[in-house]
C-alpha positions as CSV (number, residue, x, y, z in Angstrom):
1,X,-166.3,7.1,138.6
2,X,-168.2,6.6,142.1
3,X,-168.4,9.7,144.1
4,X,-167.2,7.5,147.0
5,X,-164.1,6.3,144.6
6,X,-163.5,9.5,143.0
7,X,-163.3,10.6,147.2
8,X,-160.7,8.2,148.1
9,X,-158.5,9.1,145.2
10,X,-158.8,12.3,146.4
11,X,-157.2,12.1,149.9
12,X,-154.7,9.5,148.5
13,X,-153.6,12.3,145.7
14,X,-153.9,14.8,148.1
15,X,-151.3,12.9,150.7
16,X,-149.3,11.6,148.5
17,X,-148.4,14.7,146.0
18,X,-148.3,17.1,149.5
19,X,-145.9,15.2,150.8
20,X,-143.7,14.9,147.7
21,X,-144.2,19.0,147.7
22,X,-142.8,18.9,151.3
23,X,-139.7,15.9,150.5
24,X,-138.6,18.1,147.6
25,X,-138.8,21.5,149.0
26,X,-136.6,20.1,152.2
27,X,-134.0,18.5,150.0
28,X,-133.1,21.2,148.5
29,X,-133.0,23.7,151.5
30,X,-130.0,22.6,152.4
31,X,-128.4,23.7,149.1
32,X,-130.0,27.5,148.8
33,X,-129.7,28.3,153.0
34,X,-127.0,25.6,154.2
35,X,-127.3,24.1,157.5
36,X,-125.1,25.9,160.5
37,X,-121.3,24.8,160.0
38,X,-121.0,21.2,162.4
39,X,-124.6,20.4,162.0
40,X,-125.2,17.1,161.0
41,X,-128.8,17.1,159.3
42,X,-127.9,13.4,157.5
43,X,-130.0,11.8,160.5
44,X,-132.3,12.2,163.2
45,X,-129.9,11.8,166.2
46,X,-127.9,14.1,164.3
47,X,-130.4,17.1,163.3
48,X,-131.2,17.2,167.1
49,X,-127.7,17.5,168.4
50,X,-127.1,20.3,166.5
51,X,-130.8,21.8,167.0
52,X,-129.5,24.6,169.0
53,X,-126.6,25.9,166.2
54,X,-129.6,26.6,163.6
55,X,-130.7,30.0,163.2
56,X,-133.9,31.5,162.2
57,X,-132.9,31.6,158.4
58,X,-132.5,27.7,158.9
59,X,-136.3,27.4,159.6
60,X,-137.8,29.2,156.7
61,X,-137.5,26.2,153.9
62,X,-138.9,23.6,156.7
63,X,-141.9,26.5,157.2
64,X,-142.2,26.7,153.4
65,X,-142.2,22.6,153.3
66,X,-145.0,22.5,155.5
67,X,-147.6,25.1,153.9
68,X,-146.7,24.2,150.8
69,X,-147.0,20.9,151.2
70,X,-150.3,20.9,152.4
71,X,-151.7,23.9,150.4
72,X,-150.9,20.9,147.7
73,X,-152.4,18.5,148.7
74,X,-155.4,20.2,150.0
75,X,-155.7,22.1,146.5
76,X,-155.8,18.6,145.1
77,X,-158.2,17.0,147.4
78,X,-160.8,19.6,146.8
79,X,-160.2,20.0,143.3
80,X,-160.6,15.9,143.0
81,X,-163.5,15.4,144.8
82,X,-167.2,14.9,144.1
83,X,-168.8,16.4,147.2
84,X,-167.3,18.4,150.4
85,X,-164.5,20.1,149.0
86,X,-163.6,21.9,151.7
87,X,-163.6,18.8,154.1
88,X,-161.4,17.3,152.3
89,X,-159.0,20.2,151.9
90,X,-159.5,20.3,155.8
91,X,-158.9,16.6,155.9
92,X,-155.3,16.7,154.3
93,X,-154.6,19.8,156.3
94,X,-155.5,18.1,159.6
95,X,-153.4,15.0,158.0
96,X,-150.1,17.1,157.8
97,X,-151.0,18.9,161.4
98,X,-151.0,15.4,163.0
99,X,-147.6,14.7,161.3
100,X,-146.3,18.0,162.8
101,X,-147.1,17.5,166.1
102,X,-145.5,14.3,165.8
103,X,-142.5,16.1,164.7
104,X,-142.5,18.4,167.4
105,X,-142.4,15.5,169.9
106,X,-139.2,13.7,167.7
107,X,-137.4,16.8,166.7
108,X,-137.3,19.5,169.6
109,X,-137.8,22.9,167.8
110,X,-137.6,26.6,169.3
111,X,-141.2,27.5,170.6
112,X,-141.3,30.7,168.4
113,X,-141.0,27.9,165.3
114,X,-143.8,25.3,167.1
115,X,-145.7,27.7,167.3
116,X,-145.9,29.2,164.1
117,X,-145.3,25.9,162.2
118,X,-148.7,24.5,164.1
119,X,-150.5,27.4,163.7
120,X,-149.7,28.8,160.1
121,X,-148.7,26.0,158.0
122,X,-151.5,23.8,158.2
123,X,-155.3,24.5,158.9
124,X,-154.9,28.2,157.1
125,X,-152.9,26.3,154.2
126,X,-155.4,24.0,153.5
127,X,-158.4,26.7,154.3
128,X,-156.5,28.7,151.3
129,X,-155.9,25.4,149.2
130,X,-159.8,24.4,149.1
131,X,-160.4,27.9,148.3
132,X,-158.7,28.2,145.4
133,X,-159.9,24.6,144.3
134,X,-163.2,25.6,144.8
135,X,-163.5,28.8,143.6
136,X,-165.6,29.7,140.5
């Protein structure tokens, strides 16, 4: 396969498998930590309606979506591809921080959780992910 091939499948894999991490880590969160009672987390609208009832225990599984997620697909990336490892684990992890600041702007979050969603669950995920891809 083409380095340049064998490249592209690796930020497709690396998307695609982080964000199935992510999807399946959130759908069952609500089963192991249930949302706060009245919270409707079925839509959008509803989930920030009912924003201010969550506590911080309600945060951890979308935190652990996040780095996971993206210490997933950055793993995968590097592991994948034929040259730059570690730009491409830094490429899915700068994917994933683009789609959470994009959250933060649709779903209002406390600041505590902002901050520590932007700051620990992606760039030091995928760091970590294209470390252990690349390690001997």
């Amino acid at each position: 396969m083409s380095p340049i091939l064998k490249n592209i499948v690796a930020v497709v894999v690396g998307i695609v498998v982080g964000s199935i991490v992510n999807m399946a880590i959130i759908s069952i969160s609500g089963s192991i930590i249930p949302p706060p009672d009245g919270a409707d987390v079925t839509t959008m609208e509803g989930l920030k309606n009912s924003m201010h009832l969550f506590e911080p225990k309600n945060f951890v599984f979308p935190f652990l979506a996040h780095a996971l997620g993206t210490l997933v697909g950055a793993f995968l990336a590097a592991k994948i591809a034929a040259n730059h490892k570690m730009k491409f684990a830094y490429g899915i992890g700068f994917f994933f921080l683009l789609g959470g600041i994009a959250n933060v702007f649709l779903l209002p979050s406390p600041t505590w959780f902002t901050l520590l969603d932007l700051i620990g669950a992606y760039l030091p995920m995928a760091f970590l992910g294209g470390k252990l891809a690349t390690k001997q």
